[in-house]
Wavefront OBJ file of the C-alpha trace (Angstrom):
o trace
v -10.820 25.892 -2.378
v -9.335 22.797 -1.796
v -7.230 23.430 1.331
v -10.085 25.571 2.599
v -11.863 21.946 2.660
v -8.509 20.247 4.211
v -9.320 22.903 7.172
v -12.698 21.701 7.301
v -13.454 18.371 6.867
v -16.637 18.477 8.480
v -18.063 20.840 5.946
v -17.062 19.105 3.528
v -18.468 16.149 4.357
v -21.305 17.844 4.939
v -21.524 19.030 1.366
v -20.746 15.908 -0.460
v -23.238 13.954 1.353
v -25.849 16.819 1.001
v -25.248 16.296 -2.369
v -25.465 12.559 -2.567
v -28.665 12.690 -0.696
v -30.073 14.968 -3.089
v -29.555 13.085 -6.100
v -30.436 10.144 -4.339
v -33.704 11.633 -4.062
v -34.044 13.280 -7.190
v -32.655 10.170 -10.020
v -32.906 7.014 -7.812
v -35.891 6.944 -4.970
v -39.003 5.714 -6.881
v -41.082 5.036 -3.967
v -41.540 5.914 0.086
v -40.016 3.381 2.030
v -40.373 2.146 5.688
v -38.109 4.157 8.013
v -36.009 0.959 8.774
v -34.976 0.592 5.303
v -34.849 4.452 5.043
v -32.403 4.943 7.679
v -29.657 1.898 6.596
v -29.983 3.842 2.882
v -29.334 7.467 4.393
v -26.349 5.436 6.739
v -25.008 3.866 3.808
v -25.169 7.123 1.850
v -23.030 8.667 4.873
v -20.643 5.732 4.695
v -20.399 6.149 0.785
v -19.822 10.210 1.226
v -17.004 8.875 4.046
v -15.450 7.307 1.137
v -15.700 10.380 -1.323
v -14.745 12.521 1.432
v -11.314 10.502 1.646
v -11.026 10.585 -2.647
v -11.741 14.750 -2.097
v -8.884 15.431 0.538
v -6.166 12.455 0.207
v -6.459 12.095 -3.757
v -7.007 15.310 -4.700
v -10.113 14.484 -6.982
v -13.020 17.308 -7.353
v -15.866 15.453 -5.855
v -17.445 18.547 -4.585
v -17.495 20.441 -8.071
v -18.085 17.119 -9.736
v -21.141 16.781 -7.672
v -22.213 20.446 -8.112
v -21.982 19.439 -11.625
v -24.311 16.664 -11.866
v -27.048 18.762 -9.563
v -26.694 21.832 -12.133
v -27.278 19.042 -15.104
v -30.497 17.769 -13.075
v -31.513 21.445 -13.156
v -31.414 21.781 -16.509
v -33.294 18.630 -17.492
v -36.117 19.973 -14.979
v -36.526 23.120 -16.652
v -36.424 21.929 -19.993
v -39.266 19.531 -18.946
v -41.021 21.999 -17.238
v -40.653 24.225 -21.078
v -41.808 21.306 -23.162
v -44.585 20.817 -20.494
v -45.675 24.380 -20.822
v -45.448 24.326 -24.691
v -47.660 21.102 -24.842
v -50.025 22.609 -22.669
v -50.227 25.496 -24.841
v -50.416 23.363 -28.125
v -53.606 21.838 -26.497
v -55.344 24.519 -25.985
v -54.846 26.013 -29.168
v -56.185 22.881 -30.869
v -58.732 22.439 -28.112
l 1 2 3 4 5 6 7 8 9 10 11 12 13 14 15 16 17 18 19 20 21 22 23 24 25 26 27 28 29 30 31 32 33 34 35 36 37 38 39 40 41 42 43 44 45 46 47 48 49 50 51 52 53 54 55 56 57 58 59 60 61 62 63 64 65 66 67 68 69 70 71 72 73 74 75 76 77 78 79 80 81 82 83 84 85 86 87 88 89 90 91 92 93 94 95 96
């Protein structure tokens, strides 16, 4: 997989900062922001997967799977809130 991503550099790019943009959105945006501000985050994200992107194909390191990681962990926390969600709601209408 690796040299596949040394062919492409573009898509891989493409899918680390996918993936930073993602969790960006998911763990650290709390609120809507004016599309100033919005745009120098999203460029400094790009600049920030620029840097990963270099770590990925000079270094070696698995950012990609690392990142694939971290979204599959994310997935799992939101279905096990969505379970205890559903078991509270049924809970309450047992009692209720």
């Amino acid at each position: 997989m690796n040299e596949w991503l040394l062919d492409h550099p573009w898509i891989a790019f493409a899918m680390i900062y996918a993936g930073l943009v993602f969790i960006y959105n998911k763990v650290f945006r709390v609120r809507k922001l004016p599309l100033l501000k919005d745009l120098i985050v999203y460029l400094l994200v790009a600049l920030g997967a620029g840097m990963l992107l270099i770590f990925q194909l000079d270094a070696g390191l698995p950012i990609i799977p690392c990142l694939a990681v971290a979204i599959g962990l994310m997935f799992i926390v939101r279905i096990r809130y969505f379970m205890e969600a559903r078991q509270k709601a049924r809970q309450q209408k047992k009692q209720g």
